[in-house]
C-alpha positions in Angstrom: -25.8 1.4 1.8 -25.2 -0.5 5.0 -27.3 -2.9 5.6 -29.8 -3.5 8.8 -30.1 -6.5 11.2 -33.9 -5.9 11.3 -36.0 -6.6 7.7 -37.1 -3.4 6.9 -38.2 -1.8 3.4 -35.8 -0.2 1.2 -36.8 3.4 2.3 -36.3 3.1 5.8 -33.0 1.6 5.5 -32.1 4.8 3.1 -33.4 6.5 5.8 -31.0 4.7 8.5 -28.4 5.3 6.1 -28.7 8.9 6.0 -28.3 9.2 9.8 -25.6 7.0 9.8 -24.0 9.2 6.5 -24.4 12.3 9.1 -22.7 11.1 12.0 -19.6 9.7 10.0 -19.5 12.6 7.8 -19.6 14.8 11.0 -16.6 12.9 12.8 -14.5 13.5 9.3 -15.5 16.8 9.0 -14.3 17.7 12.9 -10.8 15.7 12.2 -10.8 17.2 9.1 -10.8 20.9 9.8 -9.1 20.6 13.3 -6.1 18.4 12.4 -7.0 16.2 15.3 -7.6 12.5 14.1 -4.7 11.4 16.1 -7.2 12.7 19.0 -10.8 10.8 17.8 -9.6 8.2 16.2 -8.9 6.5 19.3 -12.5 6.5 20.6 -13.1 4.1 17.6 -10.3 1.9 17.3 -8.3 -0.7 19.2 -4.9 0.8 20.4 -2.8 -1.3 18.3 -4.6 -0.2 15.0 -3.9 3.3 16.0 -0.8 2.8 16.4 0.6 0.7 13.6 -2.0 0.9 10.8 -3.0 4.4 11.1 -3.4 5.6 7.4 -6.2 2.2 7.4 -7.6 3.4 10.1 -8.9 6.5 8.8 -9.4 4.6 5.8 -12.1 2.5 7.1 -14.0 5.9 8.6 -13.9 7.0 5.1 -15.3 3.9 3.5 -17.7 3.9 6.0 -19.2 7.1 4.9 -19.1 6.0 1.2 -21.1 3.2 2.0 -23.7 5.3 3.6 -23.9 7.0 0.6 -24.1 4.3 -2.4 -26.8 2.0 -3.6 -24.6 -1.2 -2.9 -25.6 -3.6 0.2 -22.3 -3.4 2.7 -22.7 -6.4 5.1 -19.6 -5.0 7.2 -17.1 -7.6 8.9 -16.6 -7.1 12.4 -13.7 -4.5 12.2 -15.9 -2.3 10.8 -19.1 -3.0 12.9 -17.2 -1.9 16.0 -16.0 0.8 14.2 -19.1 2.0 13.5 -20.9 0.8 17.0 -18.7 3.4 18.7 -19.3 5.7 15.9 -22.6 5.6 17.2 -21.1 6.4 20.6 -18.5 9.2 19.7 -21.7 11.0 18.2 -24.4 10.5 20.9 -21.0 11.9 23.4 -20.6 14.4 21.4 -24.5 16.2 20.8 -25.4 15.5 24.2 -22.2 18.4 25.0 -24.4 20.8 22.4 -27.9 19.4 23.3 -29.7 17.1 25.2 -32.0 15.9 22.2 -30.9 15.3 18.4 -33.3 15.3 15.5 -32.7 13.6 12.2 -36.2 13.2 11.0 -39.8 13.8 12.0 -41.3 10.4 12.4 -44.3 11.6 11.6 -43.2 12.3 8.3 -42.2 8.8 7.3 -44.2 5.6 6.5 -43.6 2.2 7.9 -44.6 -1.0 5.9 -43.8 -3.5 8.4 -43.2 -3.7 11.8 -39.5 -3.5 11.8 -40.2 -0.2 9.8 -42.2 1.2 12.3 -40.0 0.0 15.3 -37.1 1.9 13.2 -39.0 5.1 12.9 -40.3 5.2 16.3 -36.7 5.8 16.9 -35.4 7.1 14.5 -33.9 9.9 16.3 -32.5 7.6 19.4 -29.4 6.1 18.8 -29.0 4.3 21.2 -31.4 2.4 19.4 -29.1 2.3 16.2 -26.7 0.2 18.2 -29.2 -2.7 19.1 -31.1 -3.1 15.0 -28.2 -2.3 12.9 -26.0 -5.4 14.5 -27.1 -9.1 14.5 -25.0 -9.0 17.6 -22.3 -7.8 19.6 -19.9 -10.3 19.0 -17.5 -8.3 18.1 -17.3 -6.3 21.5 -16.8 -9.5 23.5 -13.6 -11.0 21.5 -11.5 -10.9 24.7 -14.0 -13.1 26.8 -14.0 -15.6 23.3 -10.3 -15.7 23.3 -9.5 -16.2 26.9 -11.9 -19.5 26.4 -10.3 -20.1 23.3 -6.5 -19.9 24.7 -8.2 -22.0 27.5 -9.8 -24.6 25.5 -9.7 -24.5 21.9 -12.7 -26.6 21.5 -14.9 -25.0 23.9 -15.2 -22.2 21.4 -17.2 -24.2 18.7 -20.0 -24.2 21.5 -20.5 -20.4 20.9 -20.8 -20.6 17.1 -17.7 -18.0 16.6 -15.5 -18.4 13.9 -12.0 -16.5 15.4 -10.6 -15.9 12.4 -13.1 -12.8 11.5 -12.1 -11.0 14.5 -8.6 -11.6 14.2 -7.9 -7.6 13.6 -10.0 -6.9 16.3 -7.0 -8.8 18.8 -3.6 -7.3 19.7 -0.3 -8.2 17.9 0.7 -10.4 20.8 -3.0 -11.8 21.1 -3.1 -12.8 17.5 0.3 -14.7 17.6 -0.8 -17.0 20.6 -4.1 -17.9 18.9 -2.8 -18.9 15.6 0.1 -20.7 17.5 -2.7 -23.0 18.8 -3.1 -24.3 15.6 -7.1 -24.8 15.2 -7.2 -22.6 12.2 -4.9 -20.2 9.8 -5.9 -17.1 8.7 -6.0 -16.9 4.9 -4.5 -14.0 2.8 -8.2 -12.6 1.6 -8.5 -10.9 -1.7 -8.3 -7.4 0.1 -5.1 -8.2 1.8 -3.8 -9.5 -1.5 -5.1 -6.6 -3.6 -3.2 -4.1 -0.6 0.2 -5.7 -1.0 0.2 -5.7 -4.6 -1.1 -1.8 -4.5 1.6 -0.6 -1.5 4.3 -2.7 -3.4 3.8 -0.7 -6.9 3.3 2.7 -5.3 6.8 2.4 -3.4 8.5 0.9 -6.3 7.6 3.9 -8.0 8.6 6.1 -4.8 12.1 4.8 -5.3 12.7 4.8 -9.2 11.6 8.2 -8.5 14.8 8.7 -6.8 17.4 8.6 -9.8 15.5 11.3 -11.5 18.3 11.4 -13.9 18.3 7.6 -14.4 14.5 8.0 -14.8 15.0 10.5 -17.8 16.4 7.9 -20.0 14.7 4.8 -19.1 12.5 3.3 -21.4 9.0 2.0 -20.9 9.9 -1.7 -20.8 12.7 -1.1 -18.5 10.2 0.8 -16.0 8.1 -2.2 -15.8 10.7 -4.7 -15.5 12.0 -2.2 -12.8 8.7 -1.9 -11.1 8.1 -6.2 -11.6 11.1 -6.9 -9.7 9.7 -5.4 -6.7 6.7 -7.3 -6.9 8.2 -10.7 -7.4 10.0 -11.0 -4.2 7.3 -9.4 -2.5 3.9 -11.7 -3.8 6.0 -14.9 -4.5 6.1 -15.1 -0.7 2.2 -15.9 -0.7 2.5 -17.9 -4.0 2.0 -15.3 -6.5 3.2 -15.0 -9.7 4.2 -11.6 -11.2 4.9 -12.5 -15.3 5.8 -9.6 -18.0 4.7 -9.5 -21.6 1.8 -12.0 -21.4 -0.2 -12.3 -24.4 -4.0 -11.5 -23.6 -7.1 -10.2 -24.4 -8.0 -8.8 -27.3 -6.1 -6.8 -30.4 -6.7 -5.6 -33.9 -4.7 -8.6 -35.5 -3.9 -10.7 -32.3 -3.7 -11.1 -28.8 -2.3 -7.9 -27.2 0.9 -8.5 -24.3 0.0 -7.7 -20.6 2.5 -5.6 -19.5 2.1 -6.4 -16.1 -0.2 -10.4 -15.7 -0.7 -11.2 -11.7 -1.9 -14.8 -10.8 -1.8 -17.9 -8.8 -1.9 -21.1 -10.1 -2.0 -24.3 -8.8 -3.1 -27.8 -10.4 -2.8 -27.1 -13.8 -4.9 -23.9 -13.6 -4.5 -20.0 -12.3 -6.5 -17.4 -11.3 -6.1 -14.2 -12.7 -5.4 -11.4 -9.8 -4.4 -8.4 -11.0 -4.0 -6.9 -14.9 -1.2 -3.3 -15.6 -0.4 -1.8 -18.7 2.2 1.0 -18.0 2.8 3.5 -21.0 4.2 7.3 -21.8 1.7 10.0 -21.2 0.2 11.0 -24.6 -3.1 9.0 -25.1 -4.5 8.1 -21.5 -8.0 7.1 -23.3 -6.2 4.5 -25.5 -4.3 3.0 -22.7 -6.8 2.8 -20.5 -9.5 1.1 -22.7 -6.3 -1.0 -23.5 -6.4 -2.1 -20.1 -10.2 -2.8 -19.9 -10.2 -5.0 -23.3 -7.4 -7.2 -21.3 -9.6 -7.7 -18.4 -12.4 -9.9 -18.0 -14.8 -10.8 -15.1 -12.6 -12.8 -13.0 -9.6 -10.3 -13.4 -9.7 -8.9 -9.2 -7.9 -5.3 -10.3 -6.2 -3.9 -12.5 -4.0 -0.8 -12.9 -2.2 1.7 -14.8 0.9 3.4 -14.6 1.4 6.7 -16.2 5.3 7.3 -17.8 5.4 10.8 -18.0 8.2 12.4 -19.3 7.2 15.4 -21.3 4.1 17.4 -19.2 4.0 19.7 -16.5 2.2 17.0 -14.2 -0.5 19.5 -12.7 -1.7 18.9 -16.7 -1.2 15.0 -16.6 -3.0 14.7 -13.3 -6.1 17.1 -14.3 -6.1 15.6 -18.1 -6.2 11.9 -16.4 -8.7 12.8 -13.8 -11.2 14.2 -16.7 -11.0 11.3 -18.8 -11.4 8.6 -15.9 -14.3 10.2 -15.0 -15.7 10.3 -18.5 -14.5 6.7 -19.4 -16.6 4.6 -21.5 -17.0 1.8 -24.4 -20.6 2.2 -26.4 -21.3 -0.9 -27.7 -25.2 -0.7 -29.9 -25.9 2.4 -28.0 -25.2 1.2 -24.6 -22.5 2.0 -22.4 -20.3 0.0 -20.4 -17.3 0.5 -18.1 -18.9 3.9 -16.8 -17.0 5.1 -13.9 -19.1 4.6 -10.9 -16.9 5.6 -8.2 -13.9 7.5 -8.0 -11.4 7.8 -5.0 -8.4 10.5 -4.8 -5.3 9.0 -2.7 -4.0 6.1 -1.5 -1.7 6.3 1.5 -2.0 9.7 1.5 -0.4 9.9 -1.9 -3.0 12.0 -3.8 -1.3 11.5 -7.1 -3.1 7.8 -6.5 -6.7 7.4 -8.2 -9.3 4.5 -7.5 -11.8 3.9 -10.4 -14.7 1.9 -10.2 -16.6 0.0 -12.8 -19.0 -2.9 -13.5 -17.8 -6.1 -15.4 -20.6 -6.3 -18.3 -20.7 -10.4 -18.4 -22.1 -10.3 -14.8 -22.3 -6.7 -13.5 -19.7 -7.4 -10.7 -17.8 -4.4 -9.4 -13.8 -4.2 -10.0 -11.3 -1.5 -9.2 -8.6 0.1 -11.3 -5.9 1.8 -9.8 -3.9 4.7 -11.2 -0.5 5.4 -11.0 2.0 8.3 -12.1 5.4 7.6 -12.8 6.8 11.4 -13.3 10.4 11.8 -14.8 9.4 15.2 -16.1 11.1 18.0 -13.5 12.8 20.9 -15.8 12.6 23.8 -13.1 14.4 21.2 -10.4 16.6 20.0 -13.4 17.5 23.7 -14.5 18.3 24.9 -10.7 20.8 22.0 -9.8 22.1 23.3 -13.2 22.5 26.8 -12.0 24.0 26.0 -9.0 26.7 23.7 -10.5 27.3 26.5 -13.0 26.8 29.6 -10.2 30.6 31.3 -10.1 31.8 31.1 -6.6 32.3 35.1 -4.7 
Protein backbone atom coordinates (compact mmCIF):
# COMPACT_ATOMS: atom_id res chain seq x y z
CA UNK A 1 0.00 0.00 0.00
CA UNK A 2 1.12 3.59 -0.44
CA UNK A 3 2.14 5.08 2.36
CA UNK A 4 0.88 8.35 4.27
CA UNK A 5 2.71 11.63 5.31
CA UNK A 6 0.52 11.69 8.50
CA UNK A 7 1.18 8.59 11.25
CA UNK A 8 -1.84 6.95 11.13
CA UNK A 9 -2.83 3.11 12.18
CA UNK A 10 -2.65 0.41 9.75
CA UNK A 11 -6.43 0.44 9.09
CA UNK A 12 -6.90 3.83 8.17
CA UNK A 13 -4.14 3.86 5.74
CA UNK A 14 -5.94 0.56 4.09
CA UNK A 15 -8.64 2.71 4.19
CA UNK A 16 -6.75 5.67 2.23
CA UNK A 17 -5.60 3.02 0.10
CA UNK A 18 -8.78 1.90 -1.04
CA UNK A 19 -9.86 5.43 -2.12
CA UNK A 20 -6.84 5.87 -3.72
CA UNK A 21 -7.22 2.05 -5.56
CA UNK A 22 -10.71 3.62 -6.79
CA UNK A 23 -9.75 6.62 -8.31
CA UNK A 24 -6.70 5.00 -10.33
CA UNK A 25 -8.61 2.03 -11.15
CA UNK A 26 -11.37 4.40 -12.43
CA UNK A 27 -8.92 6.49 -14.67
CA UNK A 28 -7.71 2.91 -16.23
CA UNK A 29 -10.90 1.63 -16.56
CA UNK A 30 -12.14 5.08 -18.66
CA UNK A 31 -8.79 4.76 -20.93
CA UNK A 32 -9.32 1.41 -20.97
CA UNK A 33 -12.72 0.96 -22.56
CA UNK A 34 -12.66 4.28 -24.58
CA UNK A 35 -9.26 3.95 -26.28
CA UNK A 36 -8.40 7.39 -25.16
CA UNK A 37 -5.07 7.40 -22.94
CA UNK A 38 -3.49 9.54 -25.49
CA UNK A 39 -6.43 12.00 -24.23
CA UNK A 40 -5.91 11.64 -20.01
CA UNK A 41 -2.77 10.89 -19.77
CA UNK A 42 -1.79 14.26 -20.33
CA UNK A 43 -3.66 15.65 -17.26
CA UNK A 44 -1.04 13.65 -15.29
CA UNK A 45 2.15 13.85 -16.91
CA UNK A 46 4.74 16.32 -18.09
CA UNK A 47 4.53 16.83 -21.90
CA UNK A 48 7.83 15.45 -22.67
CA UNK A 49 6.97 12.03 -20.87
CA UNK A 50 3.90 11.86 -23.05
CA UNK A 51 5.63 12.21 -25.73
CA UNK A 52 8.71 10.11 -25.74
CA UNK A 53 8.19 7.58 -22.96
CA UNK A 54 4.63 6.83 -23.39
CA UNK A 55 4.34 2.97 -22.87
CA UNK A 56 6.14 4.17 -19.07
CA UNK A 57 3.79 6.37 -18.71
CA UNK A 58 0.94 4.29 -18.54
CA UNK A 59 3.09 2.00 -16.82
CA UNK A 60 3.45 4.01 -13.78
CA UNK A 61 -0.70 4.48 -13.65
CA UNK A 62 -0.71 0.86 -13.53
CA UNK A 63 1.84 0.40 -10.79
CA UNK A 64 0.21 2.85 -9.00
CA UNK A 65 -2.94 0.93 -8.77
CA UNK A 66 -1.02 -2.27 -7.83
CA UNK A 67 0.36 -0.53 -5.04
CA UNK A 68 -2.90 0.42 -3.71
CA UNK A 69 -3.74 -2.96 -3.68
CA UNK A 70 -0.73 -4.93 -2.01
CA UNK A 71 0.45 -5.23 1.55
CA UNK A 72 4.02 -3.71 0.70
CA UNK A 73 4.89 0.04 2.01
CA UNK A 74 5.47 2.21 -1.48
CA UNK A 75 7.28 5.36 -0.44
CA UNK A 76 6.85 6.80 -4.07
CA UNK A 77 9.66 9.11 -5.71
CA UNK A 78 8.62 12.21 -6.91
CA UNK A 79 7.59 11.16 -10.49
CA UNK A 80 5.13 9.20 -9.06
CA UNK A 81 3.89 11.57 -6.33
CA UNK A 82 2.89 14.11 -8.95
CA UNK A 83 1.46 11.48 -10.83
CA UNK A 84 -0.70 10.65 -8.32
CA UNK A 85 -1.30 14.40 -6.86
CA UNK A 86 -3.04 15.12 -10.15
CA UNK A 87 -4.62 11.80 -10.03
CA UNK A 88 -6.24 13.28 -7.18
CA UNK A 89 -7.13 16.12 -9.43
CA UNK A 90 -8.34 14.34 -12.74
CA UNK A 91 -10.82 12.45 -10.32
CA UNK A 92 -12.19 15.35 -8.16
CA UNK A 93 -12.69 17.16 -12.14
CA UNK A 94 -14.14 14.48 -13.20
CA UNK A 95 -17.14 13.49 -10.22
CA UNK A 96 -17.83 17.02 -9.76
CA UNK A 97 -19.17 16.77 -13.84
CA UNK A 98 -21.59 13.61 -12.33
CA UNK A 99 -22.00 15.09 -8.83
CA UNK A 100 -21.28 17.71 -6.58
CA UNK A 101 -20.39 15.29 -3.52
CA UNK A 102 -18.52 11.84 -3.62
CA UNK A 103 -18.77 9.20 -0.96
CA UNK A 104 -16.22 6.59 -0.29
CA UNK A 105 -16.94 5.68 3.23
CA UNK A 106 -19.22 6.69 6.09
CA UNK A 107 -17.09 8.18 8.71
CA UNK A 108 -19.12 7.19 11.15
CA UNK A 109 -18.47 3.76 10.43
CA UNK A 110 -14.69 3.85 11.07
CA UNK A 111 -12.52 4.16 14.22
CA UNK A 112 -9.73 6.51 14.71
CA UNK A 113 -6.86 5.62 17.15
CA UNK A 114 -4.99 8.69 16.98
CA UNK A 115 -5.46 11.99 15.99
CA UNK A 116 -4.06 11.74 12.58
CA UNK A 117 -6.67 8.88 12.26
CA UNK A 118 -9.37 10.96 13.12
CA UNK A 119 -8.18 14.04 11.05
CA UNK A 120 -8.01 11.26 8.04
CA UNK A 121 -11.58 10.11 8.56
CA UNK A 122 -13.12 13.43 9.11
CA UNK A 123 -12.29 13.62 5.56
CA UNK A 124 -12.18 10.83 4.25
CA UNK A 125 -14.52 11.63 1.52
CA UNK A 126 -12.71 15.18 0.62
CA UNK A 127 -9.96 14.94 -1.51
CA UNK A 128 -8.76 17.74 -1.60
CA UNK A 129 -7.72 16.77 1.64
CA UNK A 130 -5.81 13.61 0.10
CA UNK A 131 -3.54 16.08 -1.54
CA UNK A 132 -2.29 17.87 1.64
CA UNK A 133 -1.63 14.22 4.20
CA UNK A 134 -0.58 11.89 1.64
CA UNK A 135 2.62 14.24 0.61
CA UNK A 136 5.41 15.35 3.04
CA UNK A 137 5.37 18.24 0.55
CA UNK A 138 4.94 19.56 -2.66
CA UNK A 139 8.24 19.65 -3.83
CA UNK A 140 7.78 18.04 -6.58
CA UNK A 141 5.25 20.65 -8.15
CA UNK A 142 7.76 23.52 -7.64
CA UNK A 143 10.87 21.95 -9.67
CA UNK A 144 10.90 24.87 -12.15
CA UNK A 145 11.23 27.67 -9.40
CA UNK A 146 14.24 25.03 -7.81
CA UNK A 147 15.88 24.94 -11.22
CA UNK A 148 15.76 28.47 -12.26
CA UNK A 149 17.69 29.08 -8.75
CA UNK A 150 19.74 26.22 -9.47
CA UNK A 151 20.84 27.31 -13.23
CA UNK A 152 21.22 30.76 -11.37
CA UNK A 153 23.28 29.67 -8.58
CA UNK A 154 24.18 26.19 -8.10
CA UNK A 155 24.81 26.64 -4.49
CA UNK A 156 21.88 28.54 -3.54
CA UNK A 157 19.98 25.29 -3.90
CA UNK A 158 21.54 23.45 -0.81
CA UNK A 159 19.66 26.27 1.26
CA UNK A 160 16.31 24.55 0.36
CA UNK A 161 17.36 21.01 1.30
CA UNK A 162 16.55 19.63 -2.36
CA UNK A 163 18.47 17.07 -3.79
CA UNK A 164 17.94 17.72 -7.96
CA UNK A 165 18.80 14.63 -8.97
CA UNK A 166 15.23 12.98 -7.72
CA UNK A 167 13.35 15.25 -9.81
CA UNK A 168 15.37 14.87 -12.73
CA UNK A 169 12.37 13.14 -14.84
CA UNK A 170 10.16 15.59 -13.68
CA UNK A 171 12.50 18.36 -16.07
CA UNK A 172 12.37 18.65 -19.87
CA UNK A 173 15.02 16.97 -22.19
CA UNK A 174 16.58 20.41 -22.74
CA UNK A 175 16.16 21.26 -18.92
CA UNK A 176 17.86 18.14 -17.79
CA UNK A 177 20.96 18.67 -20.20
CA UNK A 178 21.70 22.29 -18.84
CA UNK A 179 21.49 21.12 -15.16
CA UNK A 180 23.81 18.18 -15.34
CA UNK A 181 26.13 20.39 -17.59
CA UNK A 182 26.65 22.49 -14.44
CA UNK A 183 28.38 19.86 -13.07
CA UNK A 184 27.22 19.84 -9.17
CA UNK A 185 26.08 16.32 -9.40
CA UNK A 186 25.51 13.16 -11.96
CA UNK A 187 22.67 11.26 -12.08
CA UNK A 188 23.45 7.60 -11.45
CA UNK A 189 22.16 4.59 -13.49
CA UNK A 190 19.65 3.28 -10.49
CA UNK A 191 18.91 -0.37 -10.30
CA UNK A 192 15.43 0.22 -12.17
CA UNK A 193 17.07 1.95 -15.09
CA UNK A 194 19.64 -0.89 -15.20
CA UNK A 195 17.12 -3.68 -14.77
CA UNK A 196 14.93 -1.73 -17.96
CA UNK A 197 17.86 -1.79 -20.40
CA UNK A 198 18.74 -5.22 -19.71
CA UNK A 199 14.82 -6.23 -20.09
CA UNK A 200 14.19 -3.90 -23.54
CA UNK A 201 17.56 -5.18 -24.79
CA UNK A 202 16.56 -9.02 -24.51
CA UNK A 203 12.93 -8.56 -25.69
CA UNK A 204 14.23 -6.83 -29.02
CA UNK A 205 16.96 -9.20 -29.56
CA UNK A 206 14.38 -11.71 -29.58
CA UNK A 207 12.14 -9.41 -31.84
CA UNK A 208 14.87 -9.65 -34.42
CA UNK A 209 16.06 -13.35 -34.31
CA UNK A 210 12.47 -13.75 -34.77
CA UNK A 211 12.91 -12.39 -38.18
CA UNK A 212 14.87 -15.33 -39.94
CA UNK A 213 12.17 -17.72 -38.99
CA UNK A 214 13.94 -20.17 -41.12
CA UNK A 215 17.35 -19.43 -39.58
CA UNK A 216 15.48 -19.78 -36.30
CA UNK A 217 14.27 -23.43 -37.13
CA UNK A 218 17.74 -24.76 -37.01
CA UNK A 219 19.47 -22.91 -34.42
CA UNK A 220 20.46 -24.53 -31.48
CA UNK A 221 19.98 -23.46 -27.95
CA UNK A 222 23.54 -22.33 -27.25
CA UNK A 223 23.56 -20.46 -30.43
CA UNK A 224 20.24 -18.51 -29.40
CA UNK A 225 21.90 -17.28 -26.34
CA UNK A 226 25.15 -16.41 -27.78
CA UNK A 227 22.79 -14.63 -30.42
CA UNK A 228 20.76 -12.95 -27.77
CA UNK A 229 24.33 -12.15 -25.55
CA UNK A 230 25.69 -10.22 -28.31
CA UNK A 231 23.05 -7.80 -28.15
CA UNK A 232 23.56 -7.24 -24.61
CA UNK A 233 27.23 -6.73 -24.57
CA UNK A 234 27.41 -3.70 -26.68
CA UNK A 235 24.39 -2.44 -25.08
CA UNK A 236 25.41 -2.80 -20.94
CA UNK A 237 29.24 -2.59 -21.48
CA UNK A 238 28.42 1.09 -22.10
CA UNK A 239 27.46 1.55 -18.30
CA UNK A 240 30.20 -1.01 -17.22
CA UNK A 241 28.37 -4.16 -17.38
CA UNK A 242 29.43 -7.36 -18.02
CA UNK A 243 27.30 -9.90 -19.94
CA UNK A 244 29.41 -13.50 -19.49
CA UNK A 245 27.98 -17.00 -21.00
CA UNK A 246 28.32 -20.45 -19.42
CA UNK A 247 29.24 -19.33 -15.88
CA UNK A 248 29.43 -22.03 -13.40
CA UNK A 249 26.97 -21.32 -10.41
CA UNK A 250 24.73 -22.33 -8.01
CA UNK A 251 23.87 -25.37 -7.18
CA UNK A 252 23.73 -29.12 -9.16
CA UNK A 253 23.36 -32.72 -8.46
CA UNK A 254 27.23 -33.46 -8.90
CA UNK A 255 28.56 -29.79 -9.30
CA UNK A 256 28.08 -26.33 -9.96
CA UNK A 257 25.51 -25.88 -12.77
CA UNK A 258 26.56 -23.09 -15.87
CA UNK A 259 24.58 -19.80 -16.01
CA UNK A 260 23.52 -19.52 -19.24
CA UNK A 261 23.16 -16.04 -19.20
CA UNK A 262 25.61 -14.28 -15.66
CA UNK A 263 24.99 -10.20 -15.61
CA UNK A 264 27.36 -8.21 -13.24
CA UNK A 265 29.64 -5.35 -12.51
CA UNK A 266 32.75 -5.62 -10.93
CA UNK A 267 35.09 -3.43 -9.84
CA UNK A 268 38.14 -3.78 -7.16
CA UNK A 269 38.50 -7.27 -7.22
CA UNK A 270 34.75 -7.97 -6.51
CA UNK A 271 31.26 -7.93 -8.58
CA UNK A 272 27.91 -7.66 -7.97
CA UNK A 273 25.62 -9.94 -9.35
CA UNK A 274 22.74 -8.06 -11.54
CA UNK A 275 20.80 -10.20 -13.44
CA UNK A 276 20.71 -14.36 -13.70
CA UNK A 277 18.89 -16.28 -17.52
CA UNK A 278 18.82 -19.76 -18.30
CA UNK A 279 17.28 -20.10 -21.82
CA UNK A 280 16.09 -23.75 -22.82
CA UNK A 281 13.60 -25.68 -25.40
CA UNK A 282 10.08 -25.84 -24.34
CA UNK A 283 9.35 -29.31 -22.73
CA UNK A 284 9.86 -29.02 -18.91
CA UNK A 285 9.15 -25.19 -17.94
CA UNK A 286 9.06 -26.44 -14.08
CA UNK A 287 12.58 -27.88 -14.35
CA UNK A 288 13.95 -24.81 -15.88
CA UNK A 289 12.54 -22.59 -13.91
CA UNK A 290 13.45 -23.96 -10.43
CA UNK A 291 16.81 -24.32 -12.46
CA UNK A 292 16.86 -20.68 -12.47
CA UNK A 293 15.80 -20.08 -8.77
CA UNK A 294 18.65 -22.63 -7.41
CA UNK A 295 21.20 -20.28 -9.43
CA UNK A 296 19.98 -17.23 -7.70
CA UNK A 297 20.61 -16.00 -4.39
CA UNK A 298 19.60 -12.86 -2.44
CA UNK A 299 21.73 -10.41 -3.98
CA UNK A 300 20.96 -11.64 -7.54
CA UNK A 301 18.59 -8.11 -8.72
CA UNK A 302 16.47 -10.33 -11.57
CA UNK A 303 16.52 -12.96 -13.25
CA UNK A 304 14.85 -14.39 -16.42
CA UNK A 305 13.96 -17.06 -18.70
CA UNK A 306 13.77 -17.53 -22.17
CA UNK A 307 11.45 -20.02 -23.64
CA UNK A 308 12.98 -21.96 -27.10
CA UNK A 309 10.05 -23.23 -28.50
CA UNK A 310 10.18 -25.10 -31.44
CA UNK A 311 7.68 -27.84 -31.41
CA UNK A 312 4.07 -26.32 -29.75
CA UNK A 313 1.37 -24.43 -30.98
CA UNK A 314 2.31 -21.31 -28.74
CA UNK A 315 -1.37 -20.50 -27.46
CA UNK A 316 -0.33 -24.07 -25.42
CA UNK A 317 3.32 -22.88 -24.42
CA UNK A 318 1.89 -19.48 -23.24
CA UNK A 319 -1.20 -21.07 -21.20
CA UNK A 320 1.08 -24.18 -19.91
CA UNK A 321 3.82 -21.46 -18.72
CA UNK A 322 1.31 -19.16 -17.23
CA UNK A 323 -0.20 -22.16 -15.05
CA UNK A 324 2.96 -23.31 -13.72
CA UNK A 325 4.32 -19.75 -12.80
CA UNK A 326 1.48 -19.18 -11.00
CA UNK A 327 1.73 -22.53 -9.15
CA UNK A 328 5.59 -22.27 -8.65
CA UNK A 329 7.13 -23.58 -5.56
CA UNK A 330 10.16 -25.47 -3.62
CA UNK A 331 8.81 -27.33 -0.22
CA UNK A 332 11.55 -27.54 1.86
CA UNK A 333 10.30 -29.48 5.65
CA UNK A 334 6.76 -28.60 4.78
CA UNK A 335 7.26 -25.02 4.04
CA UNK A 336 7.12 -23.36 0.92
CA UNK A 337 9.28 -20.91 -0.70
CA UNK A 338 9.55 -19.03 -3.97
CA UNK A 339 5.52 -18.77 -4.10
CA UNK A 340 4.52 -16.47 -6.80
CA UNK A 341 3.30 -13.34 -5.14
CA UNK A 342 2.65 -11.17 -7.98
CA UNK A 343 2.23 -11.71 -11.55
CA UNK A 344 2.27 -9.08 -14.41
CA UNK A 345 1.14 -9.86 -18.14
CA UNK A 346 3.20 -7.59 -20.78
CA UNK A 347 5.99 -5.65 -21.04
CA UNK A 348 5.97 -2.91 -23.73
CA UNK A 349 2.91 -3.94 -24.80
CA UNK A 350 4.27 -7.37 -25.65
CA UNK A 351 1.80 -9.66 -23.83
CA UNK A 352 3.80 -12.72 -24.57
CA UNK A 353 6.15 -10.93 -21.68
CA UNK A 354 5.41 -12.28 -17.94
CA UNK A 355 6.67 -10.61 -14.58
CA UNK A 356 6.88 -12.98 -11.59
CA UNK A 357 7.34 -12.09 -8.28
CA UNK A 358 8.84 -13.86 -5.31
CA UNK A 359 10.53 -13.53 -1.88
CA UNK A 360 14.39 -14.43 -1.45
CA UNK A 361 14.12 -16.98 1.68
CA UNK A 362 17.69 -15.84 3.38
CA UNK A 363 16.04 -12.37 4.00
CA UNK A 364 12.51 -12.19 2.57
CA UNK A 365 13.43 -9.49 0.02
CA UNK A 366 11.32 -9.26 -3.10
CA UNK A 367 12.98 -10.09 -6.70
CA UNK A 368 11.49 -10.26 -10.13
CA UNK A 369 11.79 -12.86 -12.86
CA UNK A 370 11.07 -12.15 -16.22
CA UNK A 371 9.73 -14.44 -18.89
CA UNK A 372 10.50 -14.59 -22.29
CA UNK A 373 9.23 -16.67 -25.49
CA UNK A 374 11.48 -17.30 -28.17
CA UNK A 375 8.87 -18.97 -30.82
CA UNK A 376 10.47 -20.75 -33.97
CA UNK A 377 7.39 -22.98 -34.19
CA UNK A 378 5.01 -21.44 -37.30
CA UNK A 379 3.81 -24.60 -39.55
CA UNK A 380 0.49 -22.87 -40.93
CA UNK A 381 2.79 -19.60 -42.03
CA UNK A 382 5.60 -22.25 -42.99
CA UNK A 383 2.99 -24.44 -45.09
CA UNK A 384 1.33 -21.25 -46.91
CA UNK A 385 4.69 -19.63 -48.18
CA UNK A 386 4.99 -23.33 -49.27
CA UNK A 387 1.83 -23.28 -51.23
CA UNK A 388 2.34 -20.19 -52.82
CA UNK A 389 5.88 -21.13 -54.13
CA UNK A 390 4.29 -24.38 -55.30
CA UNK A 391 0.69 -22.65 -56.56
CA UNK A 392 0.77 -23.17 -60.62
CA UNK A 393 0.52 -19.94 -62.25
CA UNK A 394 -3.19 -19.30 -64.58
Amino acid sequence: MIEISFTVSKNVKIIVNKVLEEISDCFLSICEDSGDFHIHLPYLFPPHLIRNEYDKCKKIVYDILDFTKDDYPHTLSPLYEYVLYHLIDWYIDVSDEVSDEQTFFDPSNLQALSEDDEFIIRNINDLDTYKYFMFEDHDFLDVGDFVSIYLLNPQAIKHFNIDLKEYIDLMPYDIQDKVLKKGEFKVNNTKEKIEELIVRVINYSIKQVERDPLRLETTKETHLSDDIANFLRPALSKEGIITAREQPSGFAIKSSGELDFFIYSQSDHTYHSIAIGENKEWGNFQKHFKQLLGYMNEDTEFGFTIIFNKSTNLRTVLKKREEYIKNIYVEVEGVRYFETINLIKGYKGDDKVLISTHLNPEDSSIFKVYHFIVNAYRPERKESARQARNKKKI
